[in-house]
N, C-alpha and C positions, 0 to 999 in steps of 0.2 A: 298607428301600428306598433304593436310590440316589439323591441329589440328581441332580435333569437340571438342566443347565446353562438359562440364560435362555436365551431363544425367541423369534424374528421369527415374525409369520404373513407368508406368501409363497405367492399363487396357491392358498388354500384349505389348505396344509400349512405348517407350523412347521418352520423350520430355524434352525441356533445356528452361531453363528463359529466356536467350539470343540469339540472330541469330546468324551463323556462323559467326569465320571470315575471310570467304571466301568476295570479296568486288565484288561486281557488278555494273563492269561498267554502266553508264547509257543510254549507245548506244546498251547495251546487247551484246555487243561482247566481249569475251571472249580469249585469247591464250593461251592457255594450253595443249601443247601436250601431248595423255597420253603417257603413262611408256610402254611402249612393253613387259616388262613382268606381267601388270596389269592382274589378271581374270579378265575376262569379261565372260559373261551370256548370253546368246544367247536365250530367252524365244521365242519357234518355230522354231529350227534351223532347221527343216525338211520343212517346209511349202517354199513358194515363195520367201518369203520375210529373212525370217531368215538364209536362205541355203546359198539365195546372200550377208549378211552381214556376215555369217561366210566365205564363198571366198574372201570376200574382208580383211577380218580381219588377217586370213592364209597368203594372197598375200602381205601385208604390213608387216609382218614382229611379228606380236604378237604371243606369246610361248604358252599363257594358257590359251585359246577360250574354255567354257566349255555348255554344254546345251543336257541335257537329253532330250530324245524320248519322247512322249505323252504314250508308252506304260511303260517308267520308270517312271515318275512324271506327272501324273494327273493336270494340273494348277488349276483345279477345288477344288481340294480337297485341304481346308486351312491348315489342323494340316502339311499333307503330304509337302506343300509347302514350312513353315516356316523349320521344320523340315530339309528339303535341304537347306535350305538358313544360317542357322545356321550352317551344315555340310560344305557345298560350302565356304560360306563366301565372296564371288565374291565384285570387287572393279567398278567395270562397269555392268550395266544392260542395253540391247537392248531389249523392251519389244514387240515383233513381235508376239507374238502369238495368234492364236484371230479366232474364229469362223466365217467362211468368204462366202459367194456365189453370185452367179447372180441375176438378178431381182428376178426369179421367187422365187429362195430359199428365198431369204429375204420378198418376199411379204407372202408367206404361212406358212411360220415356223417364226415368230415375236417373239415368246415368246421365243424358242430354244437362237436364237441371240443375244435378251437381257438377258438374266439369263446368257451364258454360256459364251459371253464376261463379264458378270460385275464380276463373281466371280474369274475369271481370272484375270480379272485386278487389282480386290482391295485386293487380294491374293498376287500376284505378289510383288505392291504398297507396302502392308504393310510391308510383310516379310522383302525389301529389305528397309524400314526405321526403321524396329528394330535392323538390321547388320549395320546402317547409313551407307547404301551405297552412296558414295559420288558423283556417276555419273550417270543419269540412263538416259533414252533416250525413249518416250512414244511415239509410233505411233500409230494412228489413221488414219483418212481416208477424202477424199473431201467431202466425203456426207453427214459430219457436219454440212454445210452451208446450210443457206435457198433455198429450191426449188426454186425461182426465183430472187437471189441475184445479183446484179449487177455485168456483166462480163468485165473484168477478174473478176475474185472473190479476195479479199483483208480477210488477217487473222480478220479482226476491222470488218467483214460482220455476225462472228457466232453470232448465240441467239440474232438476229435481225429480222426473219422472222421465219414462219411456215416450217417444212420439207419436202420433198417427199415423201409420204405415203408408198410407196414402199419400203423402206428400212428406215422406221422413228425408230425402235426400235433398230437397228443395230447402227443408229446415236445419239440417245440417251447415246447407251453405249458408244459409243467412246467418247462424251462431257464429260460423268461424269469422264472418264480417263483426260481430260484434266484437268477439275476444279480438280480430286487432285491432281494432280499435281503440280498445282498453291498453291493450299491449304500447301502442304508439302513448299515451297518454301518460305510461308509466317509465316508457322509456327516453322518451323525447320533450315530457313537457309538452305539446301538442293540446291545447284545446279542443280535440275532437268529438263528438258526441253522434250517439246512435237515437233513434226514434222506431217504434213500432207501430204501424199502423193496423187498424182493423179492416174488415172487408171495404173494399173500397168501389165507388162505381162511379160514371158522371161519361161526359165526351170524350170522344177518343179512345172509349173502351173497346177492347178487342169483342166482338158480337161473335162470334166463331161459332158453329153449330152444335161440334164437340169439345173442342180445345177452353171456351170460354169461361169466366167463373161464372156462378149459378145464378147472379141479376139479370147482367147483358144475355144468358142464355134464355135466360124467362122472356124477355122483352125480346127477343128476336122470334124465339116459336108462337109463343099469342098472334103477335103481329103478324107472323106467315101464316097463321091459323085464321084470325079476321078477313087477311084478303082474299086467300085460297077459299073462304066459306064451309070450313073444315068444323065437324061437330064436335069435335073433340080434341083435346090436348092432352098428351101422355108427359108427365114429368119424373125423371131420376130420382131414384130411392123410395123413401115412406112419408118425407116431407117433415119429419117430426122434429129435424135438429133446429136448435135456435143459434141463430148467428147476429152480429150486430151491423149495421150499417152506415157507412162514413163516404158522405161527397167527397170526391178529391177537391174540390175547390177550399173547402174548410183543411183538408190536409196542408193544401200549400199554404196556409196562413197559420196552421202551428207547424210549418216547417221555419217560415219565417221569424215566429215568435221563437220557438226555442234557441235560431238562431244568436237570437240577440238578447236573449233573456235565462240561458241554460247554460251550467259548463259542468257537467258529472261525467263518472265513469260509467252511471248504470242507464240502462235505454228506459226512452221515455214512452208509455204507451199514449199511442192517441185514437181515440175515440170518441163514442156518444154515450159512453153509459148504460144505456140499453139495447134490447132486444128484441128478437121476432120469431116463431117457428117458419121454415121454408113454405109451410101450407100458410100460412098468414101472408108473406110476402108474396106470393104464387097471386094469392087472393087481390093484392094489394097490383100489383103487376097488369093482374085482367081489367081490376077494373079503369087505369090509368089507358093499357091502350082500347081497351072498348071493347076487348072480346066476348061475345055471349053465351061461345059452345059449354060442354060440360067438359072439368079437368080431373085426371085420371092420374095413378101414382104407381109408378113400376118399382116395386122396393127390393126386386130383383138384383137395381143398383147400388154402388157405393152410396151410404151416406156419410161416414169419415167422423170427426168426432163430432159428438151428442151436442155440446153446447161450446160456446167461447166466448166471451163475453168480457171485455177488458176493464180493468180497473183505474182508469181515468184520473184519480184525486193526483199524483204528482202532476200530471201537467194542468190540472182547474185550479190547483196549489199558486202556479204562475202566472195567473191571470187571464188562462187562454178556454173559450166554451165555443160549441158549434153552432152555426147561425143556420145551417138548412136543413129543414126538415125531410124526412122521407118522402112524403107524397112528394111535397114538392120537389125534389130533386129528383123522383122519379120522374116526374111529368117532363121538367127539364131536359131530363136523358133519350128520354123516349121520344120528344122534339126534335134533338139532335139527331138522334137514329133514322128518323123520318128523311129530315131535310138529307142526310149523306148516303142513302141508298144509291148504290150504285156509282159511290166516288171512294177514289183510294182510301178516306178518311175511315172508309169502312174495312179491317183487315180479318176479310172472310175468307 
């Protein structure tokens, strides 16, 4: 571990006259494997995303993977949060947890998204630079970038354009996550680093009828469509945007790598590189769970921005590439959803 420099307490947080001296390279890469018996913090280890970095963290080999339920620690609630983090004392933070849904959720509940991601974050954030936690790992999302940024989309694109109305408050919050992030790094010496991920799907996805993003909803109406013997399936919007798609299980392995292999101020996108229109995927969806009826496009709906497609070379740069394919991680997914009908695992 890195000596931290001495420390003032200031307004409930600790600040030092000096930066770390931890040294940052200026290529931002970093090697630093952690310690296997480091705590690490798993902020969401129930949700999609936090379930698949706590398997990959078990699966590599780390002893003391720790992260309360939302019904034991509230992220929201700051005294409550601090209060753990000063209990816990955790050496790694993966900060996954986050207020999250589909078009439609993000379009009509705006205000839910931004309050209840930002106090979550800057809750999270601070606790875990009063304990100067030394590693911490911010995720956010693609829908940072400007609604019509030039594709592939490049991390040098945010807070260069206007948002997608449709989820602008959701993107709000996850920027002001980045900038403190950056903030801490500037002002603390802090090794902290942000990642961006692409549309993300796999177990444990929220299946929700309305509320869900556009995969897990494809793969729940087919599936009701197959059993019910229903002729037809009607799907959101014109179907013509392309979006990119990324297993969480490859998430949690460049959450890891970047761990130990990244130390910049600017967020890392992670992705596949490529793409699909919604009528492709739609297509790709049917034929994985076996439905036969004809499928139909109500473009009546949001479809939100046209394309997003992430620019991947800083993190292929560090030696990190995705191992599952589409089909196959749909087939995967749609496995999972199978076996958990009708078990909490499923939050319908």
């Amino acid at each position: 571990m890195t000596t931290c420099p001495k420390v003032e307490r200031y307004g409930g947080l600790r600040t030092n006259s000096a930066l770390s001296a931890f040294e940052v390279p200026v290529d931002g890469k970093a090697h630093r494997p952690l310690e296997h018996s480091s705590r690490v913090f798993v902020a969401g280890r129930n949700g999609l995303v936090g379930s698949a970095v706590w398997r990959e963290l078990v699966r590599e080999g780390f002893t003391d993977v720790i992260g309360p339920g939302s019904a034991e620690l509230d992220l929201r609630d700051r005294r409550a949060v601090f209060d753990w983090f000063a209990a816990a004392r955790p050496d790694v933070v993966v900060l996954a947890a986050a207020r999250v849904g589909g078009i439609k959720a993000n379009a009509t509940r705006p205000a839910e998204f931004l309050s209840d991601n930002l106090r979550i974050q800057v809750n999270v954030l601070d606790a875990a630079l009063e304990q100067r936690v030394e590693r911490l790992l911010f995720l956010g999302s693609s829908c940072i970038y400007p609604k019509f940024a030039e594709q592939p989309i490049r991390e040098e694109a945010l807070l260069t354009g206007p948002l997608e109305p449709t989820n602008d408050a959701y993107a709000i919050a996850k920027i002001a996550g980045i900038l403190q992030v950056q903030a801490v790094r500037r002002q603390y010496g802090l090794p902290w680093i942000s990642a961006m991920p692409t549309n993300l799907y796999g177990p444990a996805d929220n299946f929700h009828p309305e509320h869900s993003h556009v995969l897990p909803s494809l793969i729940r109406r087919f599936h009701e469509a197959k059993e019910s013997g229903a002729r037809r399936v009607v799907n959101w919007g014109s179907g013509s945007p392309r979006r990119e798609f990324l297993h969480v299980d490859d998430l949690a392995r460049a959450c890891l790598h970047l761990l130990e292999h990244y130390d910049g101020g600017g967020p890392v996108n992670v992705g596949t590189g490529t793409d699909l229109t919604i009528r492709e995927l739609a297509e790709l969806v049917r034929e994985v769970v076996g439905y036969r009826g004809s499928v139909e496009w109500d473009s009546s709906q949001l479809d939100g921005t046209p394309r997003k497609l992430l620019d991947v070379s800083r993190l292929t740069e560090l030696g990190w590439a995705p191992r599952i394919e589409l089909r196959e991680g749909l087939t995967q997914t749609y496995a999972w959803y199978v076996e958990n009908l009708g078990s909490d695992a499923l939050r319908n």
